[in-house]
N, C-alpha and C positions, 0 to 999 in steps of 0.2 A: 426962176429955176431954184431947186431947194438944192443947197449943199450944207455940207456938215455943220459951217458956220452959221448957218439960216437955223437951223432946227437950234443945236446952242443956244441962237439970240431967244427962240421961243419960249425953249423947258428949264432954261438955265446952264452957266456956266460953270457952277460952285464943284471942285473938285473935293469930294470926299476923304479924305485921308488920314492914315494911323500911323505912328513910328517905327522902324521895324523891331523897336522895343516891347510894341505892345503884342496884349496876349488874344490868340483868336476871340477869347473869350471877348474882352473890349473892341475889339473888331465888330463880331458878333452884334455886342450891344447897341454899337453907334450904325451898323447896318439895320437893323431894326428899327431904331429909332427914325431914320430917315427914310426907311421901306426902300431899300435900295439892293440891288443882288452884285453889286462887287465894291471893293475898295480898295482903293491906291493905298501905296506905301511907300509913303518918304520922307527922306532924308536931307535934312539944310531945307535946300531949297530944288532937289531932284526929284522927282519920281523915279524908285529902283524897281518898284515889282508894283502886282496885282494880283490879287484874291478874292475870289468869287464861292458862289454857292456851290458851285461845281468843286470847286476845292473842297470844299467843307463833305460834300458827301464821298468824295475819296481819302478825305484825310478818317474820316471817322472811324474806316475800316482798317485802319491802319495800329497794329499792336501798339499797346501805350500810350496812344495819344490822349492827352487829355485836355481841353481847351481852355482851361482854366491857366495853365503852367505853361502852356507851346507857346515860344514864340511865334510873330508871326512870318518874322524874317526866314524861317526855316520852311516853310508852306507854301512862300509865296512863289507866283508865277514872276518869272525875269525874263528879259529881252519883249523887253514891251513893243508891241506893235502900234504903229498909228499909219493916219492917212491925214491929206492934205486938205486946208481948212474949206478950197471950195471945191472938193470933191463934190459930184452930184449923189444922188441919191440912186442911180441905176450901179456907180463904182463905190459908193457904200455895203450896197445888197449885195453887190459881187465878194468884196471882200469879208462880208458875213459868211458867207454861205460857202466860199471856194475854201476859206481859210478855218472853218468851222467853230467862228468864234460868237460869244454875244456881245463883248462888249468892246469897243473900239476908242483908243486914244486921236484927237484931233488934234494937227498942230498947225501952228502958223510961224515962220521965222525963226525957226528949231527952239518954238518955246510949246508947251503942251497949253493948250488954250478951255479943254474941256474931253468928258467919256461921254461917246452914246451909248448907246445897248442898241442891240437889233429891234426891239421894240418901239425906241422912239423913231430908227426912222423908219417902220413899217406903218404908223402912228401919220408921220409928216408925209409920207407917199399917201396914205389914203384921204388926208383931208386935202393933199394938192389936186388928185384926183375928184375928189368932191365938190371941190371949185371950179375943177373945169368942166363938171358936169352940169353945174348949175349954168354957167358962162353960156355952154353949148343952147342950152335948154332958152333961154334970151334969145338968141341970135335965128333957132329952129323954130318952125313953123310945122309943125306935124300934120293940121288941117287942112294945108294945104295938099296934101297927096293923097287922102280921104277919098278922092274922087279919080285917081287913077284905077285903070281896070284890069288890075291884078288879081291872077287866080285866089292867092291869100290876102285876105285885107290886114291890115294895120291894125291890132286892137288896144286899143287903150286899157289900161288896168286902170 
């Protein structure tokens, strides 16, 4: 069964992170560099906020901002959300989609263990999918019903 911590062990667990000292701008740059679409921001040893690409195009319309000078502590998203580390993958998609977020904190033992994004596990659904289609495809015999006398036959592609 794929839960949060499954995909994790997969794509990795390396949380992303910036002070909330720093400027969108360094934000920015270490998102790029990593090709990633959001970033933690913390403090000690906390996670206080998160800041995404979605941020950035609402910040941008925003009088005066400049990302060169903006903290990021003033931008960033608080009251972080997670879910639990073996959530499955059908109560991951729910909480993407119900809570209209992309990117999702994982915890385990009220400690943050890793982010998905809705990508990876729409990513980790179709390759569980795809292994069970291959699974299926072993076990099924399709030649076998070739010779039932069905108005429509069975066509193979």
């Amino acid at each position: 069964m794929i839960t949060a911590e499954s995909i994790l062990e997969e794509k990795g667990s390396e949380m992303i992170c910036v002070s909330p000292d720093a400027t969108i701008q360094d934000a920015l740059t270490l998102m790029i560099e990593k090709r990633i679409g959001a970033i933690l921001i913390k403090e000690s040893e906390n996670c206080i906020g998160i800041w995404t690409e979605r941020d950035l195009m609402r910040n941008t319309v925003s009088e005066g901002f400049d990302p060169k000078t903006a903290k990021i502590s003033d931008y960033m998203t608080t009251g972080l959300i997670s879910i639990a580390h073996d959530a499955d993958a059908l109560q991951l998609a729910d909480q993407f989609l119900g809570r209209r977020l992309r990117h999702l904190l994982v915890e385990r033992d009220g400690k943050f263990i890793g982010l998905l994004s809705a990508g990876d596990v729409i990513k980790a659904a179709l390759q569980d999918r795809a292994q069970q289609v291959e699974e299926y495809s072993e076990i099924v015999h399709l030649e076998f019903y070739e010779k039932w006398r069905w108005k429509k036959q069975l066509q193979k592609k």
